[in-house]
mmCIF file as gemmi writes it, N, C-alpha and C atoms, coordinates in Angstrom:
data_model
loop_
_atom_site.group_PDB
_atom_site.id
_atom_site.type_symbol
_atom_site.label_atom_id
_atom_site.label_alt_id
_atom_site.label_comp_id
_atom_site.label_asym_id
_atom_site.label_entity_id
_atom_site.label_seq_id
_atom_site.pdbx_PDB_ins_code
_atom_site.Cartn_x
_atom_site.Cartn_y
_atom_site.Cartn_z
_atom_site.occupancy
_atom_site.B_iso_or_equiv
_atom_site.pdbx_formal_charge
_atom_site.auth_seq_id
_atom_site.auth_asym_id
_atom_site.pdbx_PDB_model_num
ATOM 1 N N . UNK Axp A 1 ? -16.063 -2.558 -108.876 1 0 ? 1 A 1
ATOM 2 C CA . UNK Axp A 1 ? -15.862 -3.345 -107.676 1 0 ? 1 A 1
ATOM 3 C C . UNK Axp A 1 ? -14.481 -3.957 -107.704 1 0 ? 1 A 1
ATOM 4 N N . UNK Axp A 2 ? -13.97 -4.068 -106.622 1 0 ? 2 A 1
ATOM 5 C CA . UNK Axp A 2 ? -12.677 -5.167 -106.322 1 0 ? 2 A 1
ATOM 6 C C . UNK Axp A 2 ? -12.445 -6.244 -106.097 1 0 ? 2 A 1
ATOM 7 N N . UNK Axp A 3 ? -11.825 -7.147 -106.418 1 0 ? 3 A 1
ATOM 8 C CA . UNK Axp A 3 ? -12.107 -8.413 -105.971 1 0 ? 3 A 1
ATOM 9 C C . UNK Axp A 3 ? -11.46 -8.65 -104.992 1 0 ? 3 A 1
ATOM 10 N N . UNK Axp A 4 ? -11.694 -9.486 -104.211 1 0 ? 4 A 1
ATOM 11 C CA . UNK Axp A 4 ? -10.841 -10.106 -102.817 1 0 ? 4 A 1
ATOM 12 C C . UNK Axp A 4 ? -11.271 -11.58 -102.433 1 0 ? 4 A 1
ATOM 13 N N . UNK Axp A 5 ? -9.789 -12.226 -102.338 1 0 ? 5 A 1
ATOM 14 C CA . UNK Axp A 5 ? -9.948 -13.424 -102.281 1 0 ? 5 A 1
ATOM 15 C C . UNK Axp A 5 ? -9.527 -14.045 -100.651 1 0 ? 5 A 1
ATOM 16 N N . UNK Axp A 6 ? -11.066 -15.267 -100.219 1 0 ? 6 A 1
ATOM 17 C CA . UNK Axp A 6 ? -10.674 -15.884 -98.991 1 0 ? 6 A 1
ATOM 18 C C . UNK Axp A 6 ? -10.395 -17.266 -99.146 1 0 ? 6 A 1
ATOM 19 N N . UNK Axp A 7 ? -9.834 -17.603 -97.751 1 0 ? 7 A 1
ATOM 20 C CA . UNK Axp A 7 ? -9.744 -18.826 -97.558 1 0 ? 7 A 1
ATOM 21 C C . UNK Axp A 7 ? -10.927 -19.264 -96.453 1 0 ? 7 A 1
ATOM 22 N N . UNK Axp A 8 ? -11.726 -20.457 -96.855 1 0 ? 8 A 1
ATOM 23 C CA . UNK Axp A 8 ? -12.655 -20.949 -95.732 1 0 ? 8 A 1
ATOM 24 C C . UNK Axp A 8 ? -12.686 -22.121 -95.95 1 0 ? 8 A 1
ATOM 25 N N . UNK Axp A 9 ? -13.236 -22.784 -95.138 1 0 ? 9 A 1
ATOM 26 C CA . UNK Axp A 9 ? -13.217 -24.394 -94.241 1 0 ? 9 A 1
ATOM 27 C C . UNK Axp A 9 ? -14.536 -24.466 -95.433 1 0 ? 9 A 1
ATOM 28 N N . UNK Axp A 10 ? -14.251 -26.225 -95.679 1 0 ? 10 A 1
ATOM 29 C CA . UNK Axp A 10 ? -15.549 -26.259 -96.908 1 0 ? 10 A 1
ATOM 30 C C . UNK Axp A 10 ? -16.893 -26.599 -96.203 1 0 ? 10 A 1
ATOM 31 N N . UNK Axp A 11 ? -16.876 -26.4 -94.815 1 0 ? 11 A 1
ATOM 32 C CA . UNK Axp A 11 ? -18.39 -26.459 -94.047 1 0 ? 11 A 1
ATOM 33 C C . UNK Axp A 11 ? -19.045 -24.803 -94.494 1 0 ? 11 A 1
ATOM 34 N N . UNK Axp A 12 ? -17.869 -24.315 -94.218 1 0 ? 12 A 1
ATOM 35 C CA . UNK Axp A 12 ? -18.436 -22.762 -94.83 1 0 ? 12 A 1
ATOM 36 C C . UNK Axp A 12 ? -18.477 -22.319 -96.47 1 0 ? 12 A 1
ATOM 37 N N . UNK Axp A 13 ? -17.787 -23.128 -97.132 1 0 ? 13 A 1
ATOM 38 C CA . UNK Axp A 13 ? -18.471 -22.956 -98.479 1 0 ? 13 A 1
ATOM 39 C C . UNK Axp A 13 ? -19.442 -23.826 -98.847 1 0 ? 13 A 1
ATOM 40 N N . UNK Axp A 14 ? -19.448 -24.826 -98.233 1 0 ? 14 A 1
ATOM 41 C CA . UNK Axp A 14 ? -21.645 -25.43 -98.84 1 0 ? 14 A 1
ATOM 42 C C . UNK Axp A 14 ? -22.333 -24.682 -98.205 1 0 ? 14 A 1
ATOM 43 N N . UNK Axp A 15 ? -21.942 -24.217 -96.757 1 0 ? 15 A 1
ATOM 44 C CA . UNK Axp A 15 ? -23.224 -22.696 -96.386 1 0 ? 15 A 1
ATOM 45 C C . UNK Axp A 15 ? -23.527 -22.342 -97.068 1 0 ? 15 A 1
ATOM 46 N N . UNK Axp A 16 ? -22.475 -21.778 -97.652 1 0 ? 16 A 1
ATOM 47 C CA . UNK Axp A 16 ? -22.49 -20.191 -98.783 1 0 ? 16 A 1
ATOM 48 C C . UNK Axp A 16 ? -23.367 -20.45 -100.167 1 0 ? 16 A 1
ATOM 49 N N . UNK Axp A 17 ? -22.758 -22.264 -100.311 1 0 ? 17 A 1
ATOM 50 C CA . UNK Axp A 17 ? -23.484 -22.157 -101.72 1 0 ? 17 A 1
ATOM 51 C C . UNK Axp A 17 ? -25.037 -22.596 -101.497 1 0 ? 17 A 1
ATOM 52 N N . UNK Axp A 18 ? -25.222 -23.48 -100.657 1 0 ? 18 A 1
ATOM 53 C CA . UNK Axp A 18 ? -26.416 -23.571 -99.998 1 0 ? 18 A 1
ATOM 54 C C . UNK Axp A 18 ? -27.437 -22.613 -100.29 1 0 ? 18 A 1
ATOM 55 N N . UNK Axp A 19 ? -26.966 -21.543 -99.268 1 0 ? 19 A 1
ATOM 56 C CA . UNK Axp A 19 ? -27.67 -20.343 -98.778 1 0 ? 19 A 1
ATOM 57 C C . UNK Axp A 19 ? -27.374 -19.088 -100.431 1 0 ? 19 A 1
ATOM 58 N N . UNK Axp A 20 ? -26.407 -19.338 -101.2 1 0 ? 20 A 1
ATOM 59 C CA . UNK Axp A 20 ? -26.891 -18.465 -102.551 1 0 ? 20 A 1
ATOM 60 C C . UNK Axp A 20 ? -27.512 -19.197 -103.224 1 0 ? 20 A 1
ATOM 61 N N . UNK Axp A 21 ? -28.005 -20.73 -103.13 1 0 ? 21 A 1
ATOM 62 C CA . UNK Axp A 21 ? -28.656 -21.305 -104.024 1 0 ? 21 A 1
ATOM 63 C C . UNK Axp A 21 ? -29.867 -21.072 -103.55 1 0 ? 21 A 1
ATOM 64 N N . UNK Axp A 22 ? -30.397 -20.957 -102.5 1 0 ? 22 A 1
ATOM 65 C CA . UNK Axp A 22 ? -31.579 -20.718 -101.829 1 0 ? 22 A 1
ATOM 66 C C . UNK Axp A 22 ? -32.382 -19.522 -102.407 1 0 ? 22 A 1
ATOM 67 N N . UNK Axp A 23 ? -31.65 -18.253 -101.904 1 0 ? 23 A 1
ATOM 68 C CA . UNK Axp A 23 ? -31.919 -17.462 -102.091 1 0 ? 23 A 1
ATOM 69 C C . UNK Axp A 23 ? -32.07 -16.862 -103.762 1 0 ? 23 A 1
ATOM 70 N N . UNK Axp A 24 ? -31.277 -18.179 -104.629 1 0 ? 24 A 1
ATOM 71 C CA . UNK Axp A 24 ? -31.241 -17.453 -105.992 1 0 ? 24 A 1
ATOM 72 C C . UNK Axp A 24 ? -30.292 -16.222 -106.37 1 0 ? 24 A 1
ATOM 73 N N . UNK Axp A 25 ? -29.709 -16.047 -105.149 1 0 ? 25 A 1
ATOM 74 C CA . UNK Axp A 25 ? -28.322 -15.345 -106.254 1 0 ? 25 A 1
ATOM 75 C C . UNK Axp A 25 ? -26.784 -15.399 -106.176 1 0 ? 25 A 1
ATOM 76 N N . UNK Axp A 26 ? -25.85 -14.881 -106.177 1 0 ? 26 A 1
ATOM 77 C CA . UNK Axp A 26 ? -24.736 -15.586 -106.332 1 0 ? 26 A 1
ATOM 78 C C . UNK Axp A 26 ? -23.953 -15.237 -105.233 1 0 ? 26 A 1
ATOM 79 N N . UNK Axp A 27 ? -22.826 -16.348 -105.196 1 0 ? 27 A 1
ATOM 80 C CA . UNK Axp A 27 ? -21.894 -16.387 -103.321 1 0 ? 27 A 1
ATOM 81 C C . UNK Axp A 27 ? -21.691 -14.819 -103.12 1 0 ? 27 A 1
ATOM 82 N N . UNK Axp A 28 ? -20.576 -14.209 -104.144 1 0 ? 28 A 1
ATOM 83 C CA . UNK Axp A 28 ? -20.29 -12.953 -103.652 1 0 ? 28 A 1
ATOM 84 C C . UNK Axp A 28 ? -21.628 -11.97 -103.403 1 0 ? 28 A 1
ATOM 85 N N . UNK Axp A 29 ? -23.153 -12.334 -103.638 1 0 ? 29 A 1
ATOM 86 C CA . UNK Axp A 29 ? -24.062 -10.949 -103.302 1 0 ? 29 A 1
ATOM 87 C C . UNK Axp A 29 ? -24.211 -11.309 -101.942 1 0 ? 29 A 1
ATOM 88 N N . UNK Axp A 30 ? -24.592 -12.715 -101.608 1 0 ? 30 A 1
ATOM 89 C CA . UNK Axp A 30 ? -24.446 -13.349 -100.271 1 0 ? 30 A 1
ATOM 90 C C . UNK Axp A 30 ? -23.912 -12.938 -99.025 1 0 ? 30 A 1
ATOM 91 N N . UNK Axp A 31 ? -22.355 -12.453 -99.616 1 0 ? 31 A 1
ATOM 92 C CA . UNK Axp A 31 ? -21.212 -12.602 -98.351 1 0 ? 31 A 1
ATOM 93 C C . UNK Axp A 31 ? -21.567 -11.154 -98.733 1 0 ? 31 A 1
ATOM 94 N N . UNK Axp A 32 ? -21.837 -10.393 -99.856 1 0 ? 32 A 1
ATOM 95 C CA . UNK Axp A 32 ? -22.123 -8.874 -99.698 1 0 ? 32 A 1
ATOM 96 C C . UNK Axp A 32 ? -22.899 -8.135 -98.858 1 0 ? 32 A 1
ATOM 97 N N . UNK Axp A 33 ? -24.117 -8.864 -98.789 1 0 ? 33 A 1
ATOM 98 C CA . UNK Axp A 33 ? -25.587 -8.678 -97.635 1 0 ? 33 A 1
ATOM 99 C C . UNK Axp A 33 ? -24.932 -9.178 -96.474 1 0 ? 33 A 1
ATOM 100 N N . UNK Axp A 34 ? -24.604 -10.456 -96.121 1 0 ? 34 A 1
ATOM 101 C CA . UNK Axp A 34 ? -24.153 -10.643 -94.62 1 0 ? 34 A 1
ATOM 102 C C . UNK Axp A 34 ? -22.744 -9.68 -94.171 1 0 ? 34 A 1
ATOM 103 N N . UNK Axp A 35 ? -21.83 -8.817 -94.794 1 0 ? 35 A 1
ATOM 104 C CA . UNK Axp A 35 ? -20.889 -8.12 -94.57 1 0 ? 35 A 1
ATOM 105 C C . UNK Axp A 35 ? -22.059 -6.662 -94.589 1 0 ? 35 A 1
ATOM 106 N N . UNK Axp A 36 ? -22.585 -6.237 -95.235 1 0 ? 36 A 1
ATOM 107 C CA . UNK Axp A 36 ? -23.251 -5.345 -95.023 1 0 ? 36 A 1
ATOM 108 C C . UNK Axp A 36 ? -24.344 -5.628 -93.39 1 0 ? 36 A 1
ATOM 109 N N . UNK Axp A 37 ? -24.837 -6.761 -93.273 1 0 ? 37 A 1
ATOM 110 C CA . UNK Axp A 37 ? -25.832 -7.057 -92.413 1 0 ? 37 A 1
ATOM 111 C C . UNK Axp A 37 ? -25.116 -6.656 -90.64 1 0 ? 37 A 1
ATOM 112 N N . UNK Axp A 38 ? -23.594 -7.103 -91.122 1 0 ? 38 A 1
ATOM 113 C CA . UNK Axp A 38 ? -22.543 -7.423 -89.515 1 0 ? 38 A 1
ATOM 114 C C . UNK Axp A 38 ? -21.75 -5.921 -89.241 1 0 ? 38 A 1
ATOM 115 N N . UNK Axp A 39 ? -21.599 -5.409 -90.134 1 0 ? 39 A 1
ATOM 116 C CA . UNK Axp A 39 ? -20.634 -4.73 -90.5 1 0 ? 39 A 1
ATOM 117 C C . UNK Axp A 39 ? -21.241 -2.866 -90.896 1 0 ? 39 A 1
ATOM 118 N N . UNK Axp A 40 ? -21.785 -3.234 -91.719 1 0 ? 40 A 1
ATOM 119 C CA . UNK Axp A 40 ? -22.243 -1.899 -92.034 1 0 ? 40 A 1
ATOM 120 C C . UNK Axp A 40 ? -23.46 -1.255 -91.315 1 0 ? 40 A 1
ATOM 121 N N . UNK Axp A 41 ? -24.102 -1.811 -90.569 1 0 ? 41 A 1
ATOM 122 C CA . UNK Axp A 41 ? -25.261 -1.332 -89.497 1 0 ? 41 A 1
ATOM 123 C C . UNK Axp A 41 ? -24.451 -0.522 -88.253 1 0 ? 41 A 1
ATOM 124 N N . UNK Axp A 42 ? -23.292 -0.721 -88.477 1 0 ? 42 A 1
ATOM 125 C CA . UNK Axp A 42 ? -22.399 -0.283 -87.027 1 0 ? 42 A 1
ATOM 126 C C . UNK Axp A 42 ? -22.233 1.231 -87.224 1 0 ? 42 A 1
ATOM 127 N N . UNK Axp A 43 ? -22.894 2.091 -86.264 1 0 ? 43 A 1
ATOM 128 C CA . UNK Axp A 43 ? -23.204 3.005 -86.387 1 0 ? 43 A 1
ATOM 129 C C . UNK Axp A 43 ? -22.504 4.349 -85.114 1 0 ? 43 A 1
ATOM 130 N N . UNK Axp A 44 ? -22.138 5.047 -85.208 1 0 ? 44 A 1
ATOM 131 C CA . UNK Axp A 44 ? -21.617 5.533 -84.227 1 0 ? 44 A 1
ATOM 132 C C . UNK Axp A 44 ? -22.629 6.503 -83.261 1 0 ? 44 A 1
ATOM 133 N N . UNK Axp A 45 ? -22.707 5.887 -81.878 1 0 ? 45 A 1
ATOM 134 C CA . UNK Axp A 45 ? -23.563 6.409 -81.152 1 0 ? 45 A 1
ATOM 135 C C . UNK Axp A 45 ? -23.522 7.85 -80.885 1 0 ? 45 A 1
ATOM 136 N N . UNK Axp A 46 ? -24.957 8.78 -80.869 1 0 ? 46 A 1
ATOM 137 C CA . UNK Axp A 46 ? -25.387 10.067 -80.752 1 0 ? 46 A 1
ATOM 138 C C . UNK Axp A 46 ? -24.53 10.372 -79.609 1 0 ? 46 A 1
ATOM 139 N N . UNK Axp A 47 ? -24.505 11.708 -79.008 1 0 ? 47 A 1
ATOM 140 C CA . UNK Axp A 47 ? -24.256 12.295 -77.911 1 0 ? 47 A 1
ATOM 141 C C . UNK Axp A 47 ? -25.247 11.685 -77.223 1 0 ? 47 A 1
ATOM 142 N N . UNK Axp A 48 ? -26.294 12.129 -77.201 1 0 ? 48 A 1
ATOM 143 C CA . UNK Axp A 48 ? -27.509 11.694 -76.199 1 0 ? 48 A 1
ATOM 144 C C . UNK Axp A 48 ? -27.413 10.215 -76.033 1 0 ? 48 A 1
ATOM 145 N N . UNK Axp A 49 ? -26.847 9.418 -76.614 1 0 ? 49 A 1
ATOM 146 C CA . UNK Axp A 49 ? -26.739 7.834 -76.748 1 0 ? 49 A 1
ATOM 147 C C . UNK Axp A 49 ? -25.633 8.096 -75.811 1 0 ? 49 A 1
ATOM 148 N N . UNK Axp A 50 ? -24.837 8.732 -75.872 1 0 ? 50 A 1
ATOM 149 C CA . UNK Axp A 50 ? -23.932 8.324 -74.876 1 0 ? 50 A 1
ATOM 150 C C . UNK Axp A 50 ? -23.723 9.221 -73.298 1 0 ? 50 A 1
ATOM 151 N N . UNK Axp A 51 ? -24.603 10.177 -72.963 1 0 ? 51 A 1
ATOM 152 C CA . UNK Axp A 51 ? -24.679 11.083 -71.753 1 0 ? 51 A 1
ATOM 153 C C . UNK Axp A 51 ? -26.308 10.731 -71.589 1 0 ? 51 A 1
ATOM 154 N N . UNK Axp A 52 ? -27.276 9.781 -72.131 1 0 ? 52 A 1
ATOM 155 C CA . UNK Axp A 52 ? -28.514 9.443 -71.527 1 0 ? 52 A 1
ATOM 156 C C . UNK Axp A 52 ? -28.453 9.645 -70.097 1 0 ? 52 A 1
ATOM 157 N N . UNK Axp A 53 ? -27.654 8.667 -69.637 1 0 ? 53 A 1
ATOM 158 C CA . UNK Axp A 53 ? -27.476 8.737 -68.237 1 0 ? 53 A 1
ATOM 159 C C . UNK Axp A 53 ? -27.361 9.771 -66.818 1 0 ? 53 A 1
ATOM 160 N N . UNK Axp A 54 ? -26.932 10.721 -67.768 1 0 ? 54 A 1
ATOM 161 C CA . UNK Axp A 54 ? -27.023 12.005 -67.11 1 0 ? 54 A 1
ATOM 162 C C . UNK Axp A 54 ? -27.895 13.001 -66.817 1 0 ? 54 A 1
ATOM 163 N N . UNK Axp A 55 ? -29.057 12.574 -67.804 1 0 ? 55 A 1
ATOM 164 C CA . UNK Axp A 55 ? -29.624 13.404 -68.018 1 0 ? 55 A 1
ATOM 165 C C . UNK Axp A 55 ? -31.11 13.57 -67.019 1 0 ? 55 A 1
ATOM 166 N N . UNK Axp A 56 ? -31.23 14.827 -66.589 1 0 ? 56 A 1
ATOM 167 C CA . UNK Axp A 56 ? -32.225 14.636 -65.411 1 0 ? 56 A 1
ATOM 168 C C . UNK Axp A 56 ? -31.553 15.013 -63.693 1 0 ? 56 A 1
ATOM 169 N N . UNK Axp A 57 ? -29.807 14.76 -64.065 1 0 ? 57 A 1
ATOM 170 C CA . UNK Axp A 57 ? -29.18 14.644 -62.781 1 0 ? 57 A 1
ATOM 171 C C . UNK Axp A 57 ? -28.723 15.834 -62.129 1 0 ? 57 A 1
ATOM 172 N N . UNK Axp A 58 ? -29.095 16.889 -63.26 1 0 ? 58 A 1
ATOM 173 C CA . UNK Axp A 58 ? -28.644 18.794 -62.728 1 0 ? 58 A 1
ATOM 174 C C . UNK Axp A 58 ? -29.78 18.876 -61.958 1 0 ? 58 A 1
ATOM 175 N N . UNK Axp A 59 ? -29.947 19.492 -60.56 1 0 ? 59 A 1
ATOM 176 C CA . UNK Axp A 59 ? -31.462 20.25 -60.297 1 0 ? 59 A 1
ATOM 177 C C . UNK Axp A 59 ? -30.898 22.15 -60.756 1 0 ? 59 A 1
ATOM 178 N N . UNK Axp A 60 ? -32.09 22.739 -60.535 1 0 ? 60 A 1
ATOM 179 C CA . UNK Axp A 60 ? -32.119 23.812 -61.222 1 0 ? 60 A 1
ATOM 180 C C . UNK Axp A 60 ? -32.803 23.838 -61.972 1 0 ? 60 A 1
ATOM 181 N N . UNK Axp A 61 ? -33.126 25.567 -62.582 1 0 ? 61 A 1
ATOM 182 C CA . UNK Axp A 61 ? -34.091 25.913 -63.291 1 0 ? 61 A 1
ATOM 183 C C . UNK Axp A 61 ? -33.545 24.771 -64.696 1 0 ? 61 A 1
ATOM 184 N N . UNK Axp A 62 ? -34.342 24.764 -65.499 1 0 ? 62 A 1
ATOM 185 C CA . UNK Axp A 62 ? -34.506 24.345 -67.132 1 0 ? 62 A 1
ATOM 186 C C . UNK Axp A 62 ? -33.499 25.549 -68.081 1 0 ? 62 A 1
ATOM 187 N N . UNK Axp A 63 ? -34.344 26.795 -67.775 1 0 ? 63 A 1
ATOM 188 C CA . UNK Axp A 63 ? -34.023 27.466 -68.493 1 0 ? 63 A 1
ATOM 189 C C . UNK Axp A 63 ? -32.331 28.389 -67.836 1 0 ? 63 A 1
ATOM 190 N N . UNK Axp A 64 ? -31.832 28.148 -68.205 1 0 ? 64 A 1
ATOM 191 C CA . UNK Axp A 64 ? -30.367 28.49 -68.049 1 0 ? 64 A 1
ATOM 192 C C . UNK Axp A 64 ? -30.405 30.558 -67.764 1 0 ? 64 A 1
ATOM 193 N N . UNK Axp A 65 ? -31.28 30.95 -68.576 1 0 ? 65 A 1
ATOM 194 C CA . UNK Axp A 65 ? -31.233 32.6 -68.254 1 0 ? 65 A 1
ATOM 195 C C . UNK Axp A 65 ? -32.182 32.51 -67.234 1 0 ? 65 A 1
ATOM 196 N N . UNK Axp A 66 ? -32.411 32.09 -66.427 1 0 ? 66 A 1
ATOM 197 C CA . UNK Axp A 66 ? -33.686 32.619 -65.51 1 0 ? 66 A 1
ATOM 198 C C . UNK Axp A 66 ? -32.765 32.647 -64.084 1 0 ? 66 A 1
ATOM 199 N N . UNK Axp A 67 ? -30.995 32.027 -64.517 1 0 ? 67 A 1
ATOM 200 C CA . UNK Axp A 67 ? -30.452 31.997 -63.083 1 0 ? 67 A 1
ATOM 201 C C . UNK Axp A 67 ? -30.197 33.213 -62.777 1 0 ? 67 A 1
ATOM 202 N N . UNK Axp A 68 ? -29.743 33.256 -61.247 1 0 ? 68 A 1
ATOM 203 C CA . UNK Axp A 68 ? -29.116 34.688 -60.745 1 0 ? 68 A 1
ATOM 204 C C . UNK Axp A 68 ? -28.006 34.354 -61.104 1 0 ? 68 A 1
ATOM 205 N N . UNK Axp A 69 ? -27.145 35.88 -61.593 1 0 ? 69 A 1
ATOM 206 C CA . UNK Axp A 69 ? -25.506 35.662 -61.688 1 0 ? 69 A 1
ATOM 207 C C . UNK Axp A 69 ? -24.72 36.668 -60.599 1 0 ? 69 A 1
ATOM 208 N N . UNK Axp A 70 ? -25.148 35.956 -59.702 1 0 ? 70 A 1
ATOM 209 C CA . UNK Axp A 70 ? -24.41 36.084 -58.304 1 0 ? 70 A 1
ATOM 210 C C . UNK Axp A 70 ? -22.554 35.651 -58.515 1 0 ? 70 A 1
ATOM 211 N N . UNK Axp A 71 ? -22.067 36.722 -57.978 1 0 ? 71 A 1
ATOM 212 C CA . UNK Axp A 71 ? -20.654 36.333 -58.343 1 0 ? 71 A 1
ATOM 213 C C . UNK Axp A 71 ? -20.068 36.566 -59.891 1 0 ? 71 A 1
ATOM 214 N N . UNK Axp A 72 ? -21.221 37.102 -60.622 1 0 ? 72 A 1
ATOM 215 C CA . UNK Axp A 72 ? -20.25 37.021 -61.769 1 0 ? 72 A 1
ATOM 216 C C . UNK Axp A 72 ? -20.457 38.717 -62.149 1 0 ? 72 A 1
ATOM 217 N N . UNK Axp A 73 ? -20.331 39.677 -61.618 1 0 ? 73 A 1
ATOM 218 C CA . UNK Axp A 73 ? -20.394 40.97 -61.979 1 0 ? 73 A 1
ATOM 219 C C . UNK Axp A 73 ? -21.618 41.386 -61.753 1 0 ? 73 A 1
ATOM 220 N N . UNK Axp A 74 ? -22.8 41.017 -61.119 1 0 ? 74 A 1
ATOM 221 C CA . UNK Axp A 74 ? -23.865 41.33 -60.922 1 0 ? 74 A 1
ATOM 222 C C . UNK Axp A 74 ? -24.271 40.659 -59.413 1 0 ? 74 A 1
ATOM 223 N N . UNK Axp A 75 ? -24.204 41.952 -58.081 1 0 ? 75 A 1
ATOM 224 C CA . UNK Axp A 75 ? -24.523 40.896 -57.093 1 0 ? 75 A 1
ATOM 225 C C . UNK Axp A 75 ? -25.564 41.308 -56.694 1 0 ? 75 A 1
């Protein structure tokens, strides 16, 4: 692991020690879980997460071979 050092307001370090004394374990696993909790859940949305909206808005068959291909070498 690496270390990295902050600066915070000491309302936010009795949080910290507060809340690792609470919980029983130490500041850095603390700020590890809440950086994992904010941070690492961020997930990059599916295709379907992002064209939901569309979907439903073609009419036409379902099945894509069942069209006529009018105009395309077959009339």
């Amino acid at each position: 692991m690496e270390t990295v050092t902050l600066k915070m307001e000491r309302k936010h370090i009795s949080l910290l020690k507060e809340q690792a004394k609470a919980l029983g374990r130490s500041q850095a696993a603390v700020v590890r879980d809440l950086i994992d909790q904010h941070l690492g859940s961020k997930k990059r949305p599916s295709l379907y997460d992002l064209t939901k909206d569309l979907c439903g808005s073609v009419r036409g068959s379902k099945d894509l071979s069942t069209r006529p291909l009018t105009g395309y070498g077959r009339d």
